[in-house]
N, C-alpha and C positions, 0 to 999 in steps of 0.2 A: 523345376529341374527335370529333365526327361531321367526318363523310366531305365535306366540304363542298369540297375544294380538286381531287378527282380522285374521277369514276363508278367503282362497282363494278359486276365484272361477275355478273350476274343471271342467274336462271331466271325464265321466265314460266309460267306455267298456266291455259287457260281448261279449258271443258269445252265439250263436243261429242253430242249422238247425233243422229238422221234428226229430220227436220223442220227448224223455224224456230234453232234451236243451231246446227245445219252449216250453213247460210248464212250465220247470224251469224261462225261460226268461218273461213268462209271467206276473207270482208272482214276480219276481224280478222289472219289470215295473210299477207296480200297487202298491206294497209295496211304492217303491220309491217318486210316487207322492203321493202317500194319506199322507205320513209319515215322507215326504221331502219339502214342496209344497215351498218351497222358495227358493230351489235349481235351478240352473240358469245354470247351465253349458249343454251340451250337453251328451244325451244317446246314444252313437253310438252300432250297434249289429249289430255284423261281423256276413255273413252270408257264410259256405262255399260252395261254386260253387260244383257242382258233376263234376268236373274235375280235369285235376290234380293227386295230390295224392287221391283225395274220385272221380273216375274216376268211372263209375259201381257203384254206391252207391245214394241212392236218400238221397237228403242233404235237398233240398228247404223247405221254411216255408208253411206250409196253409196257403192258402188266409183268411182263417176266424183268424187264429194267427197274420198272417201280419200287416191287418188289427186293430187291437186291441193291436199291438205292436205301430202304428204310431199315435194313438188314443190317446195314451200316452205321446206323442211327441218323442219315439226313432224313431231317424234314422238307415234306415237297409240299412245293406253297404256289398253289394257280394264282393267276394277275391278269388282268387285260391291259394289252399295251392299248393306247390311247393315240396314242402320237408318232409313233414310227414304225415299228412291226416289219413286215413283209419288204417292205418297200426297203429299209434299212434296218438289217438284223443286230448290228453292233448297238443298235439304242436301248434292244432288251436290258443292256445293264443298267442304261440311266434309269428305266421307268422303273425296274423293278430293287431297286435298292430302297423306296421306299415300305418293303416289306419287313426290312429287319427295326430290330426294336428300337426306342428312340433311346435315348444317352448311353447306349452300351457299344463301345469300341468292337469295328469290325475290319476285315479285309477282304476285298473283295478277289475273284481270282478268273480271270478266262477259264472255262473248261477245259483246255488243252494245257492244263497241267498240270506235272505229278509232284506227290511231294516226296522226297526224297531223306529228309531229315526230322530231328525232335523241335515243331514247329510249335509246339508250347513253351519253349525255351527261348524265342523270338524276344527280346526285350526293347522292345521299340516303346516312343513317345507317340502313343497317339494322340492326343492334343496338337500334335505337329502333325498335321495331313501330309502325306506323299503318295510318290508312285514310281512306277517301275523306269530305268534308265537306258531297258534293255532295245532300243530305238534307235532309227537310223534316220538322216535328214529328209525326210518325205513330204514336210510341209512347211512353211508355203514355199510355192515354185515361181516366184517375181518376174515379172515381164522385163520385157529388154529395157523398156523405158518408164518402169517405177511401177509405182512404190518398192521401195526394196524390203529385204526382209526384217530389216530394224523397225520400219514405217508402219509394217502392215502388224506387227506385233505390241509397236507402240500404240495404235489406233486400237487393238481391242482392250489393252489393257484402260485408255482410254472410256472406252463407250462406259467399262463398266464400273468405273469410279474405283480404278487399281493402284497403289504407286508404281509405276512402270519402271525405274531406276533399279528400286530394291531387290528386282526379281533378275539385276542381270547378271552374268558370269562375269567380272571383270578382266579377267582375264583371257577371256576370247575377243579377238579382231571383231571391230561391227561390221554385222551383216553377216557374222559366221554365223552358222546354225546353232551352232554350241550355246553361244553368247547367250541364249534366251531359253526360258524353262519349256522343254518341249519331253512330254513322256511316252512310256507304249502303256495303255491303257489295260495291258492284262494283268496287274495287280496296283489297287490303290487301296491306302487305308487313312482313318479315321477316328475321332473321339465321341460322334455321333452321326448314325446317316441320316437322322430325318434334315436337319439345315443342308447337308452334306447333297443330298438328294432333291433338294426342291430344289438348289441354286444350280443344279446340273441340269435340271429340266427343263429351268427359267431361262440358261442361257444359250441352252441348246438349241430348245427351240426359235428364240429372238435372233439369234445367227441364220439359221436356215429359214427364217420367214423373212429375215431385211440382212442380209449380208453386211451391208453400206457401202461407200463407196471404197474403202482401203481392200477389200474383201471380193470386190464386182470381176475378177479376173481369175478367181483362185478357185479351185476346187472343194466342195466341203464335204464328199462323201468319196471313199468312207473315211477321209479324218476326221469328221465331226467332232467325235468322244475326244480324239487326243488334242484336238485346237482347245476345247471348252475347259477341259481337265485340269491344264495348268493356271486357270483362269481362280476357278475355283479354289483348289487348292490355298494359292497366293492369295481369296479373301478371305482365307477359314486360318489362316496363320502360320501356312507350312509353305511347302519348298522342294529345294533338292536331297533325298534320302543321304540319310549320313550312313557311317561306318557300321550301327549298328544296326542297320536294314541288309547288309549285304549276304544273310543268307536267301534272302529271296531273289529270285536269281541266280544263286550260287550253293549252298551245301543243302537248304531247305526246301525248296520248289525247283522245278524246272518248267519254263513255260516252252512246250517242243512246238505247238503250234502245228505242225503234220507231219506223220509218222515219219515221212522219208526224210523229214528236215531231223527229225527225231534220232534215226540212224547215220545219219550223215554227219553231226558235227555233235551232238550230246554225250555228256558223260557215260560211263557203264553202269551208276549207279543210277541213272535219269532210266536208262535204259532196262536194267533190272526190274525196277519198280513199276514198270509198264506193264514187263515180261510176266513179273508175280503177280501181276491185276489177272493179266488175262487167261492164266493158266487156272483162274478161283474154278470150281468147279460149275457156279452157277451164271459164271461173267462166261466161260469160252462160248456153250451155247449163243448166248447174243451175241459177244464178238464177231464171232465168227460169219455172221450175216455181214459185217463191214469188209470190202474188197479190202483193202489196203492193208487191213491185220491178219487177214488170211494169208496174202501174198508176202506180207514182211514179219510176219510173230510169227504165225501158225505152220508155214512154210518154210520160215528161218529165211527167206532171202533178205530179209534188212541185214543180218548176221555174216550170210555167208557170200551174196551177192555183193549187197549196196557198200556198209560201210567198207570194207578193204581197197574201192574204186576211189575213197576221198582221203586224200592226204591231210589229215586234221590238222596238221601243225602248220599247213600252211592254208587256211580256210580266205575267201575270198573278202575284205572290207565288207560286203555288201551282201545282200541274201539273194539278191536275181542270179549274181554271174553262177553262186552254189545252186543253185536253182536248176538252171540250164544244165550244167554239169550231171546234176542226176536223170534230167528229163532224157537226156544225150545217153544214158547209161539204159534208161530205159525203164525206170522205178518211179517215174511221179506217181504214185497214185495217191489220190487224194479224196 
């Protein structure tokens, strides 16, 4: 029976190196305890090694970030990515979710987000794998003359010995996007990550080294994570997040994804909890090295500039047209 009457308690995992990830991971840390504080589980934040695939590439955290991340109680736990790295940075989460413990339920979470709510209260079934819904149709993009999108989802559920029926939305038209389990990879959870994680790896990589032929037209970066995800998912015995997932995404995290998407259509308590990250006395310092939080926190023009230019009530179906809107205003910063 899922877990629906009393939380489990969880592991989190983001990832971390120098630049825009540590400040992301920072505000993720600091939201977490201020806004979590009865949360028990462990913070782990995969760090990638500059070797490897990020071989030539400075990865490491400041020592002033480091520090202020272990202040919080995450533990940072170095990896060598193996397999993607540099070349494609979204794969850090596949490789490194082999880090966290084996049979103990986790959730994994993108850097760029805050948590907002009492995420020890989350009472999900983790034995049922999920992921986030928060996603728009971005994959796959079918040619004028086939495979359509039914074909080409029915083909991978195929290769990897799926039942492809059971996973569909019946109630969407085929060929809609809907119809078929498609998520955004910035939170997924689970009842264990090591199978959870090999099977991400196994088919992540057997995608990008032989496509096949359903596959020979489409793009696989950077969907990678979110083509293989649902794959997974669907062998480990889960699916589409039900009703008691819906604070992630909604009262318990917010995934803002960049600051100015942050101020342009998020809540004021998504926004708050950023606010009270970056004013910690030992975050502004760092922060403050990041353009985009100097210009829209530290400055207030997210505040006083950006958001009053977006009429939220009527926000755009889609993230580009919002997009443009702000660049037009003159606040991408990113």
């Amino acid at each position: 029976m899922p877990h629906t009457s009393a939380a489990t308690r969880f592991n989190i995992l983001i990832v971390a190196q120098a630049g825009r990830l540590e400040y992301e991971a920072l505000i993720f840390a600091d939201s977490l305890r201020r806004n979590a504080p009865d949360w028990r589980g462990r913070l782990i934040v995969a760090e990638p090694r500059s070797d490897g695939a990020w071989r030539g590439h400075a990865t490491a955290l400041s020592d002033a970030g480091r520090a202020a991340l272990i202040a919080r109680g995450a533990e940072i736990a170095p990896f060598t990515a193996r397999h993607f790295g540099a070349d494609w940075p979204n794969g850090n989460k596949i490789e490194a979710l082999s880090l966290l413990p084996a049979g103990e339920p986790f959730i994994f979470f993108d850097s760029d987000t805050v948590v907002t709510g009492p995420l020890d209260r989350l009472a999900a079934d983790f034995t049922r794998p999920s992921a986030s819904m928060q996603r728009e149709g971005t994959w796959p993009k079918p040619p004028l003359y086939g495979p359509e999108v039914g074909e080409i989802w029915h083909a991978l559920y195929n290769r990897f010995g799926l039942d492809f029926d059971s996973s569909l939305d019946q109630e969407q038209p085929v060929n809609h996007w809907e119809r078929y389990v498609y998520f955004n990879a910035g939170w997924f959870l689970g009842a264990d990550p090591q199978p959870f994680a090999a099977r991400y790896l196994d088919w992540a990589r057997a995608l990008r080294d032989d496509p096949g032929e359903a596959l020979a037209t489409q793009e696989l970066f950077p969907w990678l994570d979110q083509i293989v995800l649902p794959l997974v998912i669907h062998s480990l015995g889960g699916g589409r997040p039900g009703p008691e997932l819906s604070g992630l995404d909604g009262k318990l995290t917010c995934h803002w994804r960049k600051l100015p998407l942050l101020y342009a259509r998020e809540s004021e308590a998504a926004i708050r909890a950023v606010e009270q990250a970056a004013a910690e006395p030992d975050l502004r310092p760092i922060l403050e090295g990041w353009k985009p939080a100097q210009a829209l926190i530290y400055d207030q023009n997210g505040r006083r500039e950006l958001r009053p230019r977006i009429d939220r009530k009527n926000l755009p179906l889609r993230e580009q047209p919002l997009r443009q809107q702000i660049k037009r205003a003159g606040w991408w910063l990113v």
